[in-house]
mmCIF file of the N, C-alpha and C atoms, coordinates in Angstrom:
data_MODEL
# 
_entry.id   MODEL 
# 
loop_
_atom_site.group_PDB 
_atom_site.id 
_atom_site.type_symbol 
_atom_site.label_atom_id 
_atom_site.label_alt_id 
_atom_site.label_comp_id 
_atom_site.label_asym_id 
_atom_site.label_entity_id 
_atom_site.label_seq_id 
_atom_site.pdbx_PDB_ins_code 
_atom_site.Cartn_x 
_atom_site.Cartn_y 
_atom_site.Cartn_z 
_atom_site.occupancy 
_atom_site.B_iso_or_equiv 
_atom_site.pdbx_formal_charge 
_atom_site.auth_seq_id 
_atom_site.auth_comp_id 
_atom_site.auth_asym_id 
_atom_site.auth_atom_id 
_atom_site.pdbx_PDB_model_num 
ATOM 1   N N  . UNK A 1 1  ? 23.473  17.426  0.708  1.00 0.00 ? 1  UNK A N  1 
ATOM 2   C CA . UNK A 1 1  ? 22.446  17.125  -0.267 1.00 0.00 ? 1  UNK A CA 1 
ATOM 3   C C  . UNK A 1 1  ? 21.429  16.121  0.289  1.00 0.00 ? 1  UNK A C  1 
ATOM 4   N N  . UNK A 1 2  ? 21.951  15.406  1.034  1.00 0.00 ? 2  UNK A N  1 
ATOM 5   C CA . UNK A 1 2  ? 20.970  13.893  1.553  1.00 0.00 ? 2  UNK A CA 1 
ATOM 6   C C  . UNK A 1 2  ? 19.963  14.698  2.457  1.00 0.00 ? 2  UNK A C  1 
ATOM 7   N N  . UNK A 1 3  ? 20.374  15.864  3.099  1.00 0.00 ? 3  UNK A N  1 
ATOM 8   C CA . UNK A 1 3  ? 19.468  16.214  3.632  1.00 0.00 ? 3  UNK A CA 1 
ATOM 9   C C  . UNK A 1 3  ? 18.411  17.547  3.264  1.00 0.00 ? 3  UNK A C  1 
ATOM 10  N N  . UNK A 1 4  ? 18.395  17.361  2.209  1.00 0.00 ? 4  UNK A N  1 
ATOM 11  C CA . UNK A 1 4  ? 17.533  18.396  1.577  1.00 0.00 ? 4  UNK A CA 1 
ATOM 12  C C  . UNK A 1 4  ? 16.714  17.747  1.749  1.00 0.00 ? 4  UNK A C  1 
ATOM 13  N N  . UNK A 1 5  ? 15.294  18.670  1.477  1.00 0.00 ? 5  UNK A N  1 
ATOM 14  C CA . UNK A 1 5  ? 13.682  18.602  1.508  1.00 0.00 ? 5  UNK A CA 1 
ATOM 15  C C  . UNK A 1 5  ? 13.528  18.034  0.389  1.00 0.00 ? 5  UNK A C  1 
ATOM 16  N N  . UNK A 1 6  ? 14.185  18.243  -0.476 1.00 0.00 ? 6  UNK A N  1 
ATOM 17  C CA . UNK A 1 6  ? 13.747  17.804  -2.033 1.00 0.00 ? 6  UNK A CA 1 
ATOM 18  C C  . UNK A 1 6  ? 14.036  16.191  -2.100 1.00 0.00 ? 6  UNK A C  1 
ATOM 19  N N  . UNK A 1 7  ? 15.300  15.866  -1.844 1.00 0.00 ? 7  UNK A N  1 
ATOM 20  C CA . UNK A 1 7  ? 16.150  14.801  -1.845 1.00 0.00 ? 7  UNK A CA 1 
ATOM 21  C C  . UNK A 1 7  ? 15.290  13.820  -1.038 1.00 0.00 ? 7  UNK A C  1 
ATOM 22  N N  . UNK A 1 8  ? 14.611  14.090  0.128  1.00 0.00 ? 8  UNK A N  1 
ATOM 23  C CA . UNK A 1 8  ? 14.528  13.434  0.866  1.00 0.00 ? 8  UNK A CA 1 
ATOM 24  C C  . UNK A 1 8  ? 12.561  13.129  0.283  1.00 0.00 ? 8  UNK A C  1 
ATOM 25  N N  . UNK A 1 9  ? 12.351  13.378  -0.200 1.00 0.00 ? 9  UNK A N  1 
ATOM 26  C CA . UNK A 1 9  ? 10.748  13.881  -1.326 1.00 0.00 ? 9  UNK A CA 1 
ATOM 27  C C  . UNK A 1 9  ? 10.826  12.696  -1.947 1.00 0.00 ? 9  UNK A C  1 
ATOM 28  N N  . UNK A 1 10 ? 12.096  12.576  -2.838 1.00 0.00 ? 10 UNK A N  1 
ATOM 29  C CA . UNK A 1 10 ? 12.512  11.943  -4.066 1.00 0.00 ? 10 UNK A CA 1 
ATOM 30  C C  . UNK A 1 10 ? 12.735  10.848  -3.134 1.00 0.00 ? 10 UNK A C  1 
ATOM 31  N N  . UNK A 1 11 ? 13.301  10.369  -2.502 1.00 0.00 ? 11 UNK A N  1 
ATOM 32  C CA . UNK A 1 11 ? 13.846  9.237   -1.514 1.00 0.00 ? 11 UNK A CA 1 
ATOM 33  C C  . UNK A 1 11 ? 12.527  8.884   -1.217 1.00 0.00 ? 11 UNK A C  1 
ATOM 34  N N  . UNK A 1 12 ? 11.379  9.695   -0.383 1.00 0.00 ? 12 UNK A N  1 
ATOM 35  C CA . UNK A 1 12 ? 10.302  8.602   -0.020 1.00 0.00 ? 12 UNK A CA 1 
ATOM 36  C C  . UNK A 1 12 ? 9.187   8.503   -0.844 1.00 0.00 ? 12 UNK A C  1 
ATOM 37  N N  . UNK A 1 13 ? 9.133   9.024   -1.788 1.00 0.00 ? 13 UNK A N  1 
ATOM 38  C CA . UNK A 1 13 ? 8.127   8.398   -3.654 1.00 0.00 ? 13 UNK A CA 1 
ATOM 39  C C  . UNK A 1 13 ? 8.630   7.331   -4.036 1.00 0.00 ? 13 UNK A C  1 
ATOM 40  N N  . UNK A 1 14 ? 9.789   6.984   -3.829 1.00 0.00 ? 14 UNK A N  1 
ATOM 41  C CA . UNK A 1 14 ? 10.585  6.186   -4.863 1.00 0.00 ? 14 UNK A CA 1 
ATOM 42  C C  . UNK A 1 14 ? 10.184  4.916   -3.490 1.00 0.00 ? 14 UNK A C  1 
ATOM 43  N N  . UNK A 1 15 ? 10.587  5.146   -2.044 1.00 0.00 ? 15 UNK A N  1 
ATOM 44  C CA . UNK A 1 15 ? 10.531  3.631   -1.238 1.00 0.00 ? 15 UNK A CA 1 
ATOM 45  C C  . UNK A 1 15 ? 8.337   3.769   -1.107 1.00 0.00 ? 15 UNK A C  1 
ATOM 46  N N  . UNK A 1 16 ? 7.511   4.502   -1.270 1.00 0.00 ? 16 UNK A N  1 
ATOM 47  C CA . UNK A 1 16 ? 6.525   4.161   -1.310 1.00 0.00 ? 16 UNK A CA 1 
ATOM 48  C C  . UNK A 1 16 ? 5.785   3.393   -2.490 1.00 0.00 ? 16 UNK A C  1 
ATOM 49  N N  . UNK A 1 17 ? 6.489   4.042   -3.345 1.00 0.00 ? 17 UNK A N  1 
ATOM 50  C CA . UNK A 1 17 ? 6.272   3.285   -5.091 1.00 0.00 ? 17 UNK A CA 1 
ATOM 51  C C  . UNK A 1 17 ? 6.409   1.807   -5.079 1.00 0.00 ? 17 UNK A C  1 
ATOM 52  N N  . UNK A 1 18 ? 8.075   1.811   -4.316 1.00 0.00 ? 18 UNK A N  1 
ATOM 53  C CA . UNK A 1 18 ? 8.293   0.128   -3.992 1.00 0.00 ? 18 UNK A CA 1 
ATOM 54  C C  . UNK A 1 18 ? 7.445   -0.435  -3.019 1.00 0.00 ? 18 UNK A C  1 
ATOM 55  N N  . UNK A 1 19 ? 6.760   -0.410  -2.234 1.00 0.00 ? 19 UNK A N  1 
ATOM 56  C CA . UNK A 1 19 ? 6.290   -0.946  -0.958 1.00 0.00 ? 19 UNK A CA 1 
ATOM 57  C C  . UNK A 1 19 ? 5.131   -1.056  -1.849 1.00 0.00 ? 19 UNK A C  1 
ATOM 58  N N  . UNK A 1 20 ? 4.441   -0.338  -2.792 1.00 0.00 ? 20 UNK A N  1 
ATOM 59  C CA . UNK A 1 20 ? 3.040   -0.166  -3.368 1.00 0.00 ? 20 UNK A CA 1 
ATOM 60  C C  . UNK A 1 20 ? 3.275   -1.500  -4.315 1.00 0.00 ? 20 UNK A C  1 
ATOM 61  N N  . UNK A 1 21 ? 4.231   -1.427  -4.791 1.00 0.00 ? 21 UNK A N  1 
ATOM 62  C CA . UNK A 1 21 ? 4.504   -2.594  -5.974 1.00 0.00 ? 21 UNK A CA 1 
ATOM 63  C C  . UNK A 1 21 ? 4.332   -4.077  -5.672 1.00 0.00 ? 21 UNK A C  1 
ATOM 64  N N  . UNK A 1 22 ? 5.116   -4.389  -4.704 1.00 0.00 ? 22 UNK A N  1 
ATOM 65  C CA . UNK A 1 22 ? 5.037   -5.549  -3.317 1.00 0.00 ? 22 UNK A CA 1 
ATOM 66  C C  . UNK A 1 22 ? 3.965   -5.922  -3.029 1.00 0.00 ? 22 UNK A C  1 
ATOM 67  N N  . UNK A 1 23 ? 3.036   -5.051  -2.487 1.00 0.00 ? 23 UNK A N  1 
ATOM 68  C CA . UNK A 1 23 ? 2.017   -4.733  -1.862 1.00 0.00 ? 23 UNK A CA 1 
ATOM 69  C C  . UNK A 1 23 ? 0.606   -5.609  -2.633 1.00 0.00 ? 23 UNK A C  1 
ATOM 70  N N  . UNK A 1 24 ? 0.661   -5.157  -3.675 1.00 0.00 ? 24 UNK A N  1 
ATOM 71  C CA . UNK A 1 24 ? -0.342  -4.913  -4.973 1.00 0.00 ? 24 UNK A CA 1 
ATOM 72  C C  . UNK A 1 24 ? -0.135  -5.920  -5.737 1.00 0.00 ? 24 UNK A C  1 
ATOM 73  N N  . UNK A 1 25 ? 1.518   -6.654  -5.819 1.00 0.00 ? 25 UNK A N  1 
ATOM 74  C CA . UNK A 1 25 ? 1.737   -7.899  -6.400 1.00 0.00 ? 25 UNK A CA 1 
ATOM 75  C C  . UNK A 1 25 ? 1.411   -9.154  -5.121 1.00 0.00 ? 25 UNK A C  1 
ATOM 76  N N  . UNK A 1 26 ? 1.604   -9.060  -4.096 1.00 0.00 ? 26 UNK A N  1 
ATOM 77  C CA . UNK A 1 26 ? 1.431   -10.143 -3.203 1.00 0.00 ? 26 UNK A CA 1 
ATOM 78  C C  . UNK A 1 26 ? -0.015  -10.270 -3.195 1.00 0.00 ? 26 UNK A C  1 
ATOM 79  N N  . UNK A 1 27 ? -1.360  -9.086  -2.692 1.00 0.00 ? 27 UNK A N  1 
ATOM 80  C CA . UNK A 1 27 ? -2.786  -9.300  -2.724 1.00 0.00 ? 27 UNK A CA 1 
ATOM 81  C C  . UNK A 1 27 ? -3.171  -9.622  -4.205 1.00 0.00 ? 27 UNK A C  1 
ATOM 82  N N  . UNK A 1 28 ? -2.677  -9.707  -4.952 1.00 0.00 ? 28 UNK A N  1 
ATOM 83  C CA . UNK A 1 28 ? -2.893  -9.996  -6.214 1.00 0.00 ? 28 UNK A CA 1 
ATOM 84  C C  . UNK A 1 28 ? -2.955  -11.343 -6.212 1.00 0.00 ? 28 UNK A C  1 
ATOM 85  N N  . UNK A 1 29 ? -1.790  -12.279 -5.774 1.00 0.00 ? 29 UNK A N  1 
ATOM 86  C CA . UNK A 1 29 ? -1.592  -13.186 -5.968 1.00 0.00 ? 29 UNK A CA 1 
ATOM 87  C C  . UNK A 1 29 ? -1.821  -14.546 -5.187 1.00 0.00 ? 29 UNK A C  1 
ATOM 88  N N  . UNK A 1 30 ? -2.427  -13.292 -4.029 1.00 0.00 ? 30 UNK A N  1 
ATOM 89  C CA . UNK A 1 30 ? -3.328  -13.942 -2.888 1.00 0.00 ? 30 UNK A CA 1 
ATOM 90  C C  . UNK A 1 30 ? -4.759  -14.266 -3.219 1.00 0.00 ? 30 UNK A C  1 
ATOM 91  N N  . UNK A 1 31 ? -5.220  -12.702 -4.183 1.00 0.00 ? 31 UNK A N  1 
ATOM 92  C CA . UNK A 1 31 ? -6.739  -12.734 -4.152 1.00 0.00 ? 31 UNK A CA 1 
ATOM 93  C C  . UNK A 1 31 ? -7.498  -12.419 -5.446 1.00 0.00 ? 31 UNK A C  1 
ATOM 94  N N  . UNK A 1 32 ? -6.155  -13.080 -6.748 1.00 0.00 ? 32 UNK A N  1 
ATOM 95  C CA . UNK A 1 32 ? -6.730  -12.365 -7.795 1.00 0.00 ? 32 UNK A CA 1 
ATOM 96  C C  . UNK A 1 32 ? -6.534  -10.426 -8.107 1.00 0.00 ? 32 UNK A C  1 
ATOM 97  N N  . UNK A 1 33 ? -7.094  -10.543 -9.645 1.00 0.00 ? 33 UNK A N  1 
ATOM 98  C CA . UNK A 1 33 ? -7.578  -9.319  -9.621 1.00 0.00 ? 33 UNK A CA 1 
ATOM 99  C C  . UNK A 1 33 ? -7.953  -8.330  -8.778 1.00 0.00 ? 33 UNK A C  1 
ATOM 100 N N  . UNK A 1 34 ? -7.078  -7.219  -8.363 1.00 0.00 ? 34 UNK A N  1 
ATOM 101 C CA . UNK A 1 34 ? -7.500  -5.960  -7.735 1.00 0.00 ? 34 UNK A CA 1 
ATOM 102 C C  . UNK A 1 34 ? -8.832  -4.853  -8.043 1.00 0.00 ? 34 UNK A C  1 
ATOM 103 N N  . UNK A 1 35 ? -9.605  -5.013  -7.880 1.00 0.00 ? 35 UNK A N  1 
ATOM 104 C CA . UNK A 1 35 ? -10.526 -3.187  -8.776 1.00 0.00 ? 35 UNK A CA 1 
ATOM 105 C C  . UNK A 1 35 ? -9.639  -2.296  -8.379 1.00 0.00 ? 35 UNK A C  1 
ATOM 106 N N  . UNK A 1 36 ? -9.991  -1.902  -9.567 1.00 0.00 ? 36 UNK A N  1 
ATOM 107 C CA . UNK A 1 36 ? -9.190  -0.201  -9.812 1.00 0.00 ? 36 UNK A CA 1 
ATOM 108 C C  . UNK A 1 36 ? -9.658  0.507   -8.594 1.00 0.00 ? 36 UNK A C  1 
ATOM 109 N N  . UNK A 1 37 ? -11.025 0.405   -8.159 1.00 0.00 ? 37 UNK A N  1 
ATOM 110 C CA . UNK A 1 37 ? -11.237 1.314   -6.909 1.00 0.00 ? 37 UNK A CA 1 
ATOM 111 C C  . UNK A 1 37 ? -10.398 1.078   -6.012 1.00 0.00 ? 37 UNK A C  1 
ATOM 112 N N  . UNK A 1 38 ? -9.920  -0.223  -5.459 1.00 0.00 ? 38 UNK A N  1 
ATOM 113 C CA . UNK A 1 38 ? -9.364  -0.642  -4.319 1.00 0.00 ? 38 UNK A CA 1 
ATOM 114 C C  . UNK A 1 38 ? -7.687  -0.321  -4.857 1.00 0.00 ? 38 UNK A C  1 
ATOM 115 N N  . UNK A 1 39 ? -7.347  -0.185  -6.341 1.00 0.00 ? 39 UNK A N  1 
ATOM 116 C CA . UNK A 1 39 ? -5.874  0.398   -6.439 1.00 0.00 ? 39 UNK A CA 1 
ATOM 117 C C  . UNK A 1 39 ? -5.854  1.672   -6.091 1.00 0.00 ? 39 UNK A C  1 
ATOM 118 N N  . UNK A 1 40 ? -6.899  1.842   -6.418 1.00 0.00 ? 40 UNK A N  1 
ATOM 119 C CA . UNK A 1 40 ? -6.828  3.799   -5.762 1.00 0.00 ? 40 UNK A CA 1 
ATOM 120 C C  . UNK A 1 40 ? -7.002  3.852   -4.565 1.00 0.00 ? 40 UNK A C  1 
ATOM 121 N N  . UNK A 1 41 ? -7.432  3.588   -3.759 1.00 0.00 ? 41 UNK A N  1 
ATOM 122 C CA . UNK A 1 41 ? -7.323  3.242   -1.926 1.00 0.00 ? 41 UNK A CA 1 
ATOM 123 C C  . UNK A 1 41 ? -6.219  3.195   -1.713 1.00 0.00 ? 41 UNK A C  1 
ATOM 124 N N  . UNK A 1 42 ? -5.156  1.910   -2.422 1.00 0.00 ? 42 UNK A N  1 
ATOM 125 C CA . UNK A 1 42 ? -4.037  1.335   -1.910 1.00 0.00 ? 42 UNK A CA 1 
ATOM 126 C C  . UNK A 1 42 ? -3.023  2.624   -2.526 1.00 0.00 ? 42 UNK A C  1 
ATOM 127 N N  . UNK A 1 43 ? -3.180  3.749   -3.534 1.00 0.00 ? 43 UNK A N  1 
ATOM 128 C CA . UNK A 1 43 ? -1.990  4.281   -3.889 1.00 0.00 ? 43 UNK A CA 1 
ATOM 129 C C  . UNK A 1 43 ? -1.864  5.916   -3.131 1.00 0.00 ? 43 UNK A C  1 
ATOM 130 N N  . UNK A 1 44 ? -3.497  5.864   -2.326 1.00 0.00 ? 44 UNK A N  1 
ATOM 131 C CA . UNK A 1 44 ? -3.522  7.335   -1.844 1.00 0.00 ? 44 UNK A CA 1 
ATOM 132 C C  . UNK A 1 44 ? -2.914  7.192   0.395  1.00 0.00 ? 44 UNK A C  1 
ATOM 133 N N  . UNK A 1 45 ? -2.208  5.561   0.256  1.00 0.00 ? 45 UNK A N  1 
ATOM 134 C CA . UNK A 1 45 ? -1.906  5.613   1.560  1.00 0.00 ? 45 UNK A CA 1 
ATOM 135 C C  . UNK A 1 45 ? -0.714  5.999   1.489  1.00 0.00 ? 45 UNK A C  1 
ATOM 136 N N  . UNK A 1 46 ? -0.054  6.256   2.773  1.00 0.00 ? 46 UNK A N  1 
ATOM 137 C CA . UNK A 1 46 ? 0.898   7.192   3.160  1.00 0.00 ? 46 UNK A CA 1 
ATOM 138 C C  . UNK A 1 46 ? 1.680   5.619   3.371  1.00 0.00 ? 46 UNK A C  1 
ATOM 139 N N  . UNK A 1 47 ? 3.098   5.790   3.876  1.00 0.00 ? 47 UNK A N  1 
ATOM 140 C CA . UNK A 1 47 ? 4.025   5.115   3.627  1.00 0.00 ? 47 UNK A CA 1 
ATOM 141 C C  . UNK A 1 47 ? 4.102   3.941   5.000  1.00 0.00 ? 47 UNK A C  1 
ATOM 142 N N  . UNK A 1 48 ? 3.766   4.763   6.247  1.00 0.00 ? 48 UNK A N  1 
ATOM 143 C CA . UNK A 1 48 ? 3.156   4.451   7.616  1.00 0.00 ? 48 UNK A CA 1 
ATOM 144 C C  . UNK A 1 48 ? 1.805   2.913   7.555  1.00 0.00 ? 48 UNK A C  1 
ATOM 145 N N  . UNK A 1 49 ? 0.937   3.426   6.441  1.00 0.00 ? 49 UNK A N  1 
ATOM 146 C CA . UNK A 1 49 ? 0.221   2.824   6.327  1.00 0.00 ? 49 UNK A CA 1 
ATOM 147 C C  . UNK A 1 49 ? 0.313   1.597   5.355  1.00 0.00 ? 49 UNK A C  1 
ATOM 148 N N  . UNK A 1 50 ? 0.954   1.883   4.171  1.00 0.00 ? 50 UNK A N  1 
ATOM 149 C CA . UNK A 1 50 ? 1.188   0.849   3.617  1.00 0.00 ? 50 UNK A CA 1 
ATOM 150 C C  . UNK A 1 50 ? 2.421   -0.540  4.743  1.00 0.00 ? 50 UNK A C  1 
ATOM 151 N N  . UNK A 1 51 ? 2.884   0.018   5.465  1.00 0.00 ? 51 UNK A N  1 
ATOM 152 C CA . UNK A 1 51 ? 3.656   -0.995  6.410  1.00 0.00 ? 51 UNK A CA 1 
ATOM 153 C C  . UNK A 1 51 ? 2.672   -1.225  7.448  1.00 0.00 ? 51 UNK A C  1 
ATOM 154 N N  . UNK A 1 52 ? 1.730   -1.185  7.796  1.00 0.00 ? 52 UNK A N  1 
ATOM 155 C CA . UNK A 1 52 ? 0.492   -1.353  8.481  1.00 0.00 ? 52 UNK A CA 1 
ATOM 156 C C  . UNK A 1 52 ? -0.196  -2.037  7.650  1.00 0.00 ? 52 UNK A C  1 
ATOM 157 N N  . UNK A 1 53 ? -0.054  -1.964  6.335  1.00 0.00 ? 53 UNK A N  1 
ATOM 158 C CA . UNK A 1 53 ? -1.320  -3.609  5.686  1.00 0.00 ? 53 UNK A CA 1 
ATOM 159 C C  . UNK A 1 53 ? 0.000   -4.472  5.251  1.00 0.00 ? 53 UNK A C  1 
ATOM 160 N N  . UNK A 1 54 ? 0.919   -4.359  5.018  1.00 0.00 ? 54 UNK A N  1 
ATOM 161 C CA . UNK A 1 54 ? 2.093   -5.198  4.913  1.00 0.00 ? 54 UNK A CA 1 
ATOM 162 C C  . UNK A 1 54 ? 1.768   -6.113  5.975  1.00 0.00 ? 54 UNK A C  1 
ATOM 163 N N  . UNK A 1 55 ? 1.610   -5.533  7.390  1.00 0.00 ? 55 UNK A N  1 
ATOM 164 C CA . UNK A 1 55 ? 1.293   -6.797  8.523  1.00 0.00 ? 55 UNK A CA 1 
ATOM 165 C C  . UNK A 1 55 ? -0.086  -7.390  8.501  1.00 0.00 ? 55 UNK A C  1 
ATOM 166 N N  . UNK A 1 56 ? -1.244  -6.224  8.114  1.00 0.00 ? 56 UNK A N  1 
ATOM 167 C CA . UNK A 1 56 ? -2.609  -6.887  8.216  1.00 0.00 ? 56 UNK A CA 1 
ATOM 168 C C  . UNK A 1 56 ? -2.880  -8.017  7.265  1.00 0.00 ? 56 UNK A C  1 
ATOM 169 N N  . UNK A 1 57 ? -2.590  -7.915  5.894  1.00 0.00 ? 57 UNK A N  1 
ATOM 170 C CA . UNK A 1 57 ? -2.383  -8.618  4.973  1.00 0.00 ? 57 UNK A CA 1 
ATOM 171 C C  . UNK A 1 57 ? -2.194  -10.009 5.367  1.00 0.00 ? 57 UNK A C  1 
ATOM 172 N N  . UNK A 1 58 ? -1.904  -10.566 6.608  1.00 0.00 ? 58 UNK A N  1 
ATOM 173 C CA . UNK A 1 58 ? -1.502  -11.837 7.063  1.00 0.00 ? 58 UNK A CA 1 
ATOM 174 C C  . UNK A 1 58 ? -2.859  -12.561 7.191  1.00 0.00 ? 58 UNK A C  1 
ATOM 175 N N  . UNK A 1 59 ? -3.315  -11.315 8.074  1.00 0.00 ? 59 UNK A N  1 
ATOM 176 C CA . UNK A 1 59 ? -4.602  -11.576 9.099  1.00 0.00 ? 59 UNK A CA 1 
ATOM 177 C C  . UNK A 1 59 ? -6.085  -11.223 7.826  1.00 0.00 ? 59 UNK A C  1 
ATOM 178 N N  . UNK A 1 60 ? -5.879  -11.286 6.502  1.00 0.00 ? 60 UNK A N  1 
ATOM 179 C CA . UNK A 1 60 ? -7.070  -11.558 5.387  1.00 0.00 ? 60 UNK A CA 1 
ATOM 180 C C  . UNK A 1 60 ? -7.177  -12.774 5.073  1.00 0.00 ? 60 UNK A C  1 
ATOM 181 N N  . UNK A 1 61 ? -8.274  -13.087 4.975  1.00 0.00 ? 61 UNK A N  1 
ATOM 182 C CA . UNK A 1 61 ? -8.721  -14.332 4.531  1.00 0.00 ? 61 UNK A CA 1 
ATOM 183 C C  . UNK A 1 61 ? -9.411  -14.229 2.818  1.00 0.00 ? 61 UNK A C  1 
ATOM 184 N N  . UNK A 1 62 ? -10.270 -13.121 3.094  1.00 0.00 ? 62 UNK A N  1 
ATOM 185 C CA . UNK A 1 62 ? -10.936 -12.720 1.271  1.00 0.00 ? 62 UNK A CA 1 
ATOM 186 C C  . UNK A 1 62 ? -10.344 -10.842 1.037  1.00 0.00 ? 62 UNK A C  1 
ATOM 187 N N  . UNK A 1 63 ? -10.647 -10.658 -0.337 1.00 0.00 ? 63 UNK A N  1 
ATOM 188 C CA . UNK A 1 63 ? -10.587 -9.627  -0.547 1.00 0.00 ? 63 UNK A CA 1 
ATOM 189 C C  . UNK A 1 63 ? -11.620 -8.352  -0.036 1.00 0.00 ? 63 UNK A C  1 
ATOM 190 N N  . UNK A 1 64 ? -12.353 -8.782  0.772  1.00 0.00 ? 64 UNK A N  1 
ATOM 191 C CA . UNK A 1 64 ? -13.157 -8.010  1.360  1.00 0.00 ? 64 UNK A CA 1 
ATOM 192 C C  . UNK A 1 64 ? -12.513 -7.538  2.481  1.00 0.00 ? 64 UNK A C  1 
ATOM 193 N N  . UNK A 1 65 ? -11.978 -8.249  3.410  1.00 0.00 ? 65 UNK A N  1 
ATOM 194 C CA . UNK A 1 65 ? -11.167 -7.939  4.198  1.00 0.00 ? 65 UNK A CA 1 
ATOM 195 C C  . UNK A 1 65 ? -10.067 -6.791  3.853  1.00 0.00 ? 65 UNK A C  1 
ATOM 196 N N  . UNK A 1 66 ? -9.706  -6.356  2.820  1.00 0.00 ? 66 UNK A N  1 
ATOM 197 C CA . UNK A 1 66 ? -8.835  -5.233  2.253  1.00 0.00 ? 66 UNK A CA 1 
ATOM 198 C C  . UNK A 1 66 ? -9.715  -4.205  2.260  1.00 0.00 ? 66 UNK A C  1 
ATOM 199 N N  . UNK A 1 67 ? -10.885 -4.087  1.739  1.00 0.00 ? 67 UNK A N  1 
ATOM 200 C CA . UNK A 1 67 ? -11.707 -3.335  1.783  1.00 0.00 ? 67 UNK A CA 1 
ATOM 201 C C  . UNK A 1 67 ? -12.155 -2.783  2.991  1.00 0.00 ? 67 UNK A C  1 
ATOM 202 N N  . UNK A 1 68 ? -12.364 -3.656  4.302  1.00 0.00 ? 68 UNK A N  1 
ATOM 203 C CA . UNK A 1 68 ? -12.876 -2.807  5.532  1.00 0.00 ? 68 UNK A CA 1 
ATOM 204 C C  . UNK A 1 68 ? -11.139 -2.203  5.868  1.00 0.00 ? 68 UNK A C  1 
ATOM 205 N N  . UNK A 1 69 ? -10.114 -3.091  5.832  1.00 0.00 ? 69 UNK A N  1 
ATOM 206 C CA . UNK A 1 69 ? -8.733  -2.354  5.840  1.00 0.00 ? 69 UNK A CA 1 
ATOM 207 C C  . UNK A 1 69 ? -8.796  -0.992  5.573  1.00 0.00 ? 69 UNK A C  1 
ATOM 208 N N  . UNK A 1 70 ? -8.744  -0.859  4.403  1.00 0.00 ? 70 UNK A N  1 
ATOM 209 C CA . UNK A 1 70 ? -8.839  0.275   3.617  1.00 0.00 ? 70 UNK A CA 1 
ATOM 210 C C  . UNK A 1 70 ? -9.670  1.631   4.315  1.00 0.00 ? 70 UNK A C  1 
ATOM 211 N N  . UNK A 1 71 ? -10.994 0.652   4.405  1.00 0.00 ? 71 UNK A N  1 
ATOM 212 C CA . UNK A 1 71 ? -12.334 1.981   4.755  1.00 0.00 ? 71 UNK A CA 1 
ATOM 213 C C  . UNK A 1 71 ? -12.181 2.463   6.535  1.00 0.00 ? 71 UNK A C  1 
ATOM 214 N N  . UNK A 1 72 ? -11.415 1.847   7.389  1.00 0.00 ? 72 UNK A N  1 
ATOM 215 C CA . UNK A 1 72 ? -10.852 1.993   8.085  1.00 0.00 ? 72 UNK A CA 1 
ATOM 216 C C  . UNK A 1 72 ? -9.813  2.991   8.544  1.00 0.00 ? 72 UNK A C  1 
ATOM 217 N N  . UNK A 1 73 ? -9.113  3.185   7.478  1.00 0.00 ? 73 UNK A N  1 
ATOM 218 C CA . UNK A 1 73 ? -7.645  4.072   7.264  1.00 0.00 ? 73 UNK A CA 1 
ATOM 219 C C  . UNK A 1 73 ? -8.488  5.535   7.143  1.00 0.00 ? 73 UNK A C  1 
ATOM 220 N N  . UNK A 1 74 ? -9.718  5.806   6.663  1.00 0.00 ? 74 UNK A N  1 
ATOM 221 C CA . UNK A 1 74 ? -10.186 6.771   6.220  1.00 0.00 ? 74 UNK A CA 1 
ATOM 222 C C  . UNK A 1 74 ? -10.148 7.834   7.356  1.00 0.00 ? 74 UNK A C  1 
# 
């Protein structure tokens, strides 16, 4: 079962959901209020990438800096 396609679907929604949650609560609390635009940036990255601003996230100083992050990934 662990290795079904499905199982394994359900397994990485559920650890991207968490990493998004983390993610979205730490720049939050770094930089304020998120825009909804920039939550929609942050919820259409892949799982690769959200552990790629997990580290950049160090290296921001303003919330603009998320933004070239972001427009970057494109």
């Amino acid at each position: 079962m662990e290795e079904s396609p499905i199982y394994q679907e359900i397994l990485e929604k559920g650890a991207k959901k968490g990493k998004l949650q983390i993610l979205t609560r730490q720049l939050s609390r770094r930089f304020g209020t998120i825009s909804s635009q920039l939550q929609q940036q942050l919820q259409a990255l892949s799982i690769n990438q959200l552990d790629d601003l997990s580290d950049a996230l160090f290296d921001f100083s303003e919330i603009s800096d998320l933004a070239v992050w972001l427009q970057n990934q494109q």
